[in-house]
N, CA, C and O atoms as CSV, one atom per row, in Angstrom:
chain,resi,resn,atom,element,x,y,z
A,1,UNK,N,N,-32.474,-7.567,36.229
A,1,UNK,CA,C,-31.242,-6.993,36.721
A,1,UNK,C,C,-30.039,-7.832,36.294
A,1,UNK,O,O,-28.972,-7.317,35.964
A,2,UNK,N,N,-30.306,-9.427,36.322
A,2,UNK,CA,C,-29.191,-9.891,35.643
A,2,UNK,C,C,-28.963,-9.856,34.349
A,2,UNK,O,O,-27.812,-9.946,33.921
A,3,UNK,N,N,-29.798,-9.750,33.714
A,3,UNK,CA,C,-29.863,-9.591,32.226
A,3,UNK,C,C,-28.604,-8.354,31.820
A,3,UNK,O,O,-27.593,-8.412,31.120
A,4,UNK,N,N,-29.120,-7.458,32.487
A,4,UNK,CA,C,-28.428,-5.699,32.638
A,4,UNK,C,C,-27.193,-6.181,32.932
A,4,UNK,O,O,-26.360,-6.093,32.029
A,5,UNK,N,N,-26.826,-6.717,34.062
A,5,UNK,CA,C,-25.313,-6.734,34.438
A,5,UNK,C,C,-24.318,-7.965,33.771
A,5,UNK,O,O,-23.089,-7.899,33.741
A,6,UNK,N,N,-25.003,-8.914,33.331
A,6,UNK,CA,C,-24.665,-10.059,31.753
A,6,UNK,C,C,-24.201,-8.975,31.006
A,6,UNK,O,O,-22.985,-8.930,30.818
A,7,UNK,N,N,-25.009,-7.953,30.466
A,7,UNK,CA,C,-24.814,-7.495,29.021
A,7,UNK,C,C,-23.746,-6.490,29.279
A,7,UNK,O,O,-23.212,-6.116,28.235
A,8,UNK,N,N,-23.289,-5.957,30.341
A,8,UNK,CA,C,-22.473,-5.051,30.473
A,8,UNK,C,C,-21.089,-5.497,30.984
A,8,UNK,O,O,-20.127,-4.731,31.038
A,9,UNK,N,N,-21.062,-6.592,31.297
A,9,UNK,CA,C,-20.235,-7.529,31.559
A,9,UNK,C,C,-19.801,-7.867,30.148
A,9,UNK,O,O,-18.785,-7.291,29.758
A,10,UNK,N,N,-20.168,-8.378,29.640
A,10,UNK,CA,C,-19.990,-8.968,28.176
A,10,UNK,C,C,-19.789,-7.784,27.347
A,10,UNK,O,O,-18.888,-8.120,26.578
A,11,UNK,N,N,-20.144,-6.527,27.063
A,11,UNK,CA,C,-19.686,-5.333,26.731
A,11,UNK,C,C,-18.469,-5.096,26.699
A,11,UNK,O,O,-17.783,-4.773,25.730
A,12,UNK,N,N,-18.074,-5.304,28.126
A,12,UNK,CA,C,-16.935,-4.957,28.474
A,12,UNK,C,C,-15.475,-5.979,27.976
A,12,UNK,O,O,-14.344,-5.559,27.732
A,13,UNK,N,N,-15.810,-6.948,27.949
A,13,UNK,CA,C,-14.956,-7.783,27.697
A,13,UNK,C,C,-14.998,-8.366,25.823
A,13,UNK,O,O,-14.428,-9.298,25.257
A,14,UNK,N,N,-15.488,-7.817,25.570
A,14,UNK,CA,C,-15.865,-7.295,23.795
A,14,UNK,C,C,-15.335,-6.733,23.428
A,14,UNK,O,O,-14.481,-7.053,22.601
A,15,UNK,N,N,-15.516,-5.714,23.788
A,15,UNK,CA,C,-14.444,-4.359,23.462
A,15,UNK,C,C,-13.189,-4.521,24.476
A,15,UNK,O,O,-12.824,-3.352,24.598
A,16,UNK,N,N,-12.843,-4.837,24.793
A,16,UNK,CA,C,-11.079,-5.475,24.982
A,16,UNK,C,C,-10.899,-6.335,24.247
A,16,UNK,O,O,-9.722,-6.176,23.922
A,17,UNK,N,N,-11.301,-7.254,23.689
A,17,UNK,CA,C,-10.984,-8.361,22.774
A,17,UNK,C,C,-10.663,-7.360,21.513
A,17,UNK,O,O,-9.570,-7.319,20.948
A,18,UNK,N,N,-11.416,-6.831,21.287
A,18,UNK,CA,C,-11.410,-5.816,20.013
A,18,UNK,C,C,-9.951,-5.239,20.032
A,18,UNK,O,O,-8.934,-5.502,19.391
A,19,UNK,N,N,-10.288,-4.265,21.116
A,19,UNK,CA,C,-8.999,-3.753,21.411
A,19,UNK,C,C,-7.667,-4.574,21.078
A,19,UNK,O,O,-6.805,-4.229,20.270
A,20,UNK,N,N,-7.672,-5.808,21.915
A,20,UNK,CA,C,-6.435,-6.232,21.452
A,20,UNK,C,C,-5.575,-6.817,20.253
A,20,UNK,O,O,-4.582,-7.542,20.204
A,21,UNK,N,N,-6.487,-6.110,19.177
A,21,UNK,CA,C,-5.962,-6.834,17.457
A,21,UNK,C,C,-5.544,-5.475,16.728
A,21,UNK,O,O,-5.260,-5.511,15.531
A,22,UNK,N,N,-5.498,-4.077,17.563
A,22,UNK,CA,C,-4.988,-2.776,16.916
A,22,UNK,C,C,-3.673,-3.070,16.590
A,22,UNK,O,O,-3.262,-2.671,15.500
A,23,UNK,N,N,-2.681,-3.900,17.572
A,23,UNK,CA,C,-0.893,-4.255,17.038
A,23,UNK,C,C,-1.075,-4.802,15.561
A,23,UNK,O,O,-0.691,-4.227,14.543
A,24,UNK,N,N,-1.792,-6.132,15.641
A,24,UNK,CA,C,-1.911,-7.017,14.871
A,24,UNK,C,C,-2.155,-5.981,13.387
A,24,UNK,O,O,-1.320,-5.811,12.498
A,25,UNK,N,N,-3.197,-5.536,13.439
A,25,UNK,CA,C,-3.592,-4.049,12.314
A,25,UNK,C,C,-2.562,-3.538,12.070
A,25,UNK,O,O,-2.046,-4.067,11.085
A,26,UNK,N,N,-1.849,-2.563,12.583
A,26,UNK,CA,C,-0.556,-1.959,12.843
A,26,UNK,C,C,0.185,-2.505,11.817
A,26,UNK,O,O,0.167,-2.024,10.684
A,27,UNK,N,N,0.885,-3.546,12.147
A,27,UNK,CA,C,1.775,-4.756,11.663
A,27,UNK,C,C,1.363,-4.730,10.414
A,27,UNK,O,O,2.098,-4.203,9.580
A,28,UNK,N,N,0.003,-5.334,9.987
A,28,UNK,CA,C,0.081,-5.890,8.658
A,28,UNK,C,C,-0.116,-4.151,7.742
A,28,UNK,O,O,0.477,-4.196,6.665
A,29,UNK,N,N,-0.483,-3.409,7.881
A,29,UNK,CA,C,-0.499,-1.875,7.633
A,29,UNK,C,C,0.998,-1.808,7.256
A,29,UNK,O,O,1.288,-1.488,6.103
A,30,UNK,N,N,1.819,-2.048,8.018
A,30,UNK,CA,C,3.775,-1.609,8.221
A,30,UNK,C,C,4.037,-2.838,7.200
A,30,UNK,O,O,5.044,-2.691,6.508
A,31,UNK,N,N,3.328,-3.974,7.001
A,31,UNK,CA,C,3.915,-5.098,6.273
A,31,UNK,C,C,3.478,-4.556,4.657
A,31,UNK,O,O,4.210,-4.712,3.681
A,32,UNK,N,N,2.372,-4.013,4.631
A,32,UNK,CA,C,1.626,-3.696,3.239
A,32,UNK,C,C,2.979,-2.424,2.823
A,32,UNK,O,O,3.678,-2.570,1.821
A,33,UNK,N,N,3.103,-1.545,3.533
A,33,UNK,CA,C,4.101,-0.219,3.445
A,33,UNK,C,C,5.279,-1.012,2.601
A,33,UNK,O,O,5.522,-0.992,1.394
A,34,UNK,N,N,5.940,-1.741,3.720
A,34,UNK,CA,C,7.161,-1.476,3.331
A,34,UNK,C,C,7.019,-2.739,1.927
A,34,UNK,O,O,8.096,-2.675,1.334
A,35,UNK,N,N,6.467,-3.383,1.511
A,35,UNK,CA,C,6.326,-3.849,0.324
A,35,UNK,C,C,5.696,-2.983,-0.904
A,35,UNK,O,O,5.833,-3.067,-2.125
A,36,UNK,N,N,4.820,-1.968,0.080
A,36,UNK,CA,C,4.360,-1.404,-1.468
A,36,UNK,C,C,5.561,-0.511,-1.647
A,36,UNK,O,O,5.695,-0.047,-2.780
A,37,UNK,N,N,6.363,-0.219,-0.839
A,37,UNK,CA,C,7.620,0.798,-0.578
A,37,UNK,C,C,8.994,-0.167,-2.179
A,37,UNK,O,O,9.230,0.147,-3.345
A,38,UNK,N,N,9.279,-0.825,-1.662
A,38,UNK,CA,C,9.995,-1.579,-2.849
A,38,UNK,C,C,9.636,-1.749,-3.812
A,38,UNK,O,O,10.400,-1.821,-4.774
A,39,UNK,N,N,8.033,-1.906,-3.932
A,39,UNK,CA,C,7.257,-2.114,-5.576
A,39,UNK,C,C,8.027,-1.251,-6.116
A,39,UNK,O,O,8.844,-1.476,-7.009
A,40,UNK,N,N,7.656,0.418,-5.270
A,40,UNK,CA,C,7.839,1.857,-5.786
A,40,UNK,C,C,9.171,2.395,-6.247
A,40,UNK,O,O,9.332,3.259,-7.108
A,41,UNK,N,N,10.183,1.715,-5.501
A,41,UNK,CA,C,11.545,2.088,-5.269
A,41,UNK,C,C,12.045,0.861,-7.067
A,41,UNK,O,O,12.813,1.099,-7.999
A,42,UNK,N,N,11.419,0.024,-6.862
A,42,UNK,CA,C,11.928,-0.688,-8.336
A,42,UNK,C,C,10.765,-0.120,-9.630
A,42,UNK,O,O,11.017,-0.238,-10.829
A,43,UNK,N,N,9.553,0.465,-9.107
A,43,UNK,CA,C,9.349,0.640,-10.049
A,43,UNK,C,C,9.554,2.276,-11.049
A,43,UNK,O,O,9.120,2.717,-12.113
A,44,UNK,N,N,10.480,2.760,-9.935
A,44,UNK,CA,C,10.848,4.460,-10.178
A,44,UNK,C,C,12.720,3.925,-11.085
A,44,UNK,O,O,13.381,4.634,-11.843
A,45,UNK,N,N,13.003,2.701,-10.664
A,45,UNK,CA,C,14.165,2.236,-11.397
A,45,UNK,C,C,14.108,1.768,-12.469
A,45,UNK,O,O,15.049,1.856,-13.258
A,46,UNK,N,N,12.670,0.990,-12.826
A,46,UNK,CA,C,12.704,0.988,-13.821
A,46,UNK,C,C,12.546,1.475,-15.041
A,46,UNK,O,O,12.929,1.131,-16.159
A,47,UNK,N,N,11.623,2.730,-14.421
A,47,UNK,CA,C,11.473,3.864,-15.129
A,47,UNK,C,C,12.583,4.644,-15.910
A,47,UNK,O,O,12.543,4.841,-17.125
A,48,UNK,N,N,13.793,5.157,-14.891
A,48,UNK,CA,C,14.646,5.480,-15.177
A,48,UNK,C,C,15.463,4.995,-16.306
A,48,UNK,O,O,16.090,5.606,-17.171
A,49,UNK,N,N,15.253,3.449,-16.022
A,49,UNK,CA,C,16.227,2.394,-16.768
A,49,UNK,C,C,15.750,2.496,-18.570
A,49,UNK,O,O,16.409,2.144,-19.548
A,50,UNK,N,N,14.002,3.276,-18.487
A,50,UNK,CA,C,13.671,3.344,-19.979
A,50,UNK,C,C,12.458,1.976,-19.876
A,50,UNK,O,O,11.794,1.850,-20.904
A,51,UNK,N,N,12.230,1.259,-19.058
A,51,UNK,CA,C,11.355,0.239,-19.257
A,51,UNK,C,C,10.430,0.544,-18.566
A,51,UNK,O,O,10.417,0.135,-17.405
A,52,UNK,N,N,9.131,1.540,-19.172
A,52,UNK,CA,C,8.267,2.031,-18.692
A,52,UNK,C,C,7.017,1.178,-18.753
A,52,UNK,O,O,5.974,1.487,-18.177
A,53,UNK,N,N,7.173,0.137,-19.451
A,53,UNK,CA,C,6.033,-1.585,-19.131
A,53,UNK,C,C,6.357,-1.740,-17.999
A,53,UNK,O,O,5.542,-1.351,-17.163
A,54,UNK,N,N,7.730,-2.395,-17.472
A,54,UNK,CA,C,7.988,-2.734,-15.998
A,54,UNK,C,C,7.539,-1.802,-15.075
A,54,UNK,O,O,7.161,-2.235,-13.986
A,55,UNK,N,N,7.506,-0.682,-15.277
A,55,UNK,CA,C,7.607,0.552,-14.297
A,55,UNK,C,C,5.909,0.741,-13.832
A,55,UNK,O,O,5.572,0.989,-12.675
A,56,UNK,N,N,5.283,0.631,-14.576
A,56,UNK,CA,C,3.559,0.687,-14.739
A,56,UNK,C,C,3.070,-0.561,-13.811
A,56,UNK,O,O,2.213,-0.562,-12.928
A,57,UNK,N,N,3.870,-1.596,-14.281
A,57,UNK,CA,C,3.261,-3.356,-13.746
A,57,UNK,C,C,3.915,-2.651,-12.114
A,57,UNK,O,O,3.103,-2.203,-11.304
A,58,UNK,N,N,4.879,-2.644,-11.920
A,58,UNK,CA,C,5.877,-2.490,-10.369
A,58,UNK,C,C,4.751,-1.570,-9.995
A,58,UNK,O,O,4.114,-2.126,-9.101
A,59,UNK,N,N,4.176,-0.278,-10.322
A,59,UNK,CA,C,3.828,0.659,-9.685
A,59,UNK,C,C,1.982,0.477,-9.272
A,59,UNK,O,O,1.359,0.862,-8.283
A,60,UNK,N,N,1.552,-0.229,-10.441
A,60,UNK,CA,C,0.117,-0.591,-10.265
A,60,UNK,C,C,-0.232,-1.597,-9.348
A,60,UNK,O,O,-1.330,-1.881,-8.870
A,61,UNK,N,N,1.375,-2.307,-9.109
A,61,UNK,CA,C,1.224,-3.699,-7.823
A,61,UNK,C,C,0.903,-2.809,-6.623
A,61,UNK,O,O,-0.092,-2.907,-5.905
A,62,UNK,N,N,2.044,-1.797,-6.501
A,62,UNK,CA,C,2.125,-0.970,-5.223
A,62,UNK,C,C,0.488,-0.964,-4.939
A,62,UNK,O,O,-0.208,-1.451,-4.047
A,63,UNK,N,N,0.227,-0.230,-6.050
A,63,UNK,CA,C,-1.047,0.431,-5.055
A,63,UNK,C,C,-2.318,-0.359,-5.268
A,63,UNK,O,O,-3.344,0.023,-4.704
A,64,UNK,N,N,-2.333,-1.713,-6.240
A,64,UNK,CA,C,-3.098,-2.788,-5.572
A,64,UNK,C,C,-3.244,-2.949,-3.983
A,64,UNK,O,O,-4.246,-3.332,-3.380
A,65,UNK,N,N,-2.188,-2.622,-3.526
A,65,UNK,CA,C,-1.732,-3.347,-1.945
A,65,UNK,C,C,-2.511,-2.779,-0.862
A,65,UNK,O,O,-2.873,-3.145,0.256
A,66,UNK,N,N,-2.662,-1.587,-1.712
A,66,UNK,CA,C,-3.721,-0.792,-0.883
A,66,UNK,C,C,-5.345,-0.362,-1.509
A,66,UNK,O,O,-5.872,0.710,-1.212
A,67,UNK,N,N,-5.870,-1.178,-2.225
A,67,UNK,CA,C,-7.265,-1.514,-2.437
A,67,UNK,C,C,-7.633,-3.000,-1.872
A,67,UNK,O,O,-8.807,-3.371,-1.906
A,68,UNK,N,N,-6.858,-3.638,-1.479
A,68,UNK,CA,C,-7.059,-4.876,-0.896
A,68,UNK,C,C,-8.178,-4.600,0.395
A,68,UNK,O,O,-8.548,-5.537,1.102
């Protein structure tokens, strides 16, 4: 019986620990964005600008950011 009420005890307080790193997730998710967001925004400028090397390197960083 103590075994049972250990493990459900400890269950419980597991999964709140867990729980409390979804902000932390969040955050670095919003941190990856708004950087892959500027890769995109310089690398659509550079495009424009005719320097379609820069524009490829800027745009292939972006979405490195999100195979990480």
């Amino acid at each position: 019986m103590k075994k049972i009420i250990l493990s459900i005890i400890f269950t419980i307080y597991a999964s709140s620990a867990f729980a409390g790193s979804c902000p932390m997730m969040a955050n670095n998710i919003d941190a990856k964005i708004e950087e892959a967001q500027k890769l995109r925004d310089a690398g659509m400028k550079a495009h424009k600008d005719g320097d379609h090397a820069k524009s490829e390197e800027l745009l292939n960083k972006a979405l490195g950011l999100f195979k990480s």
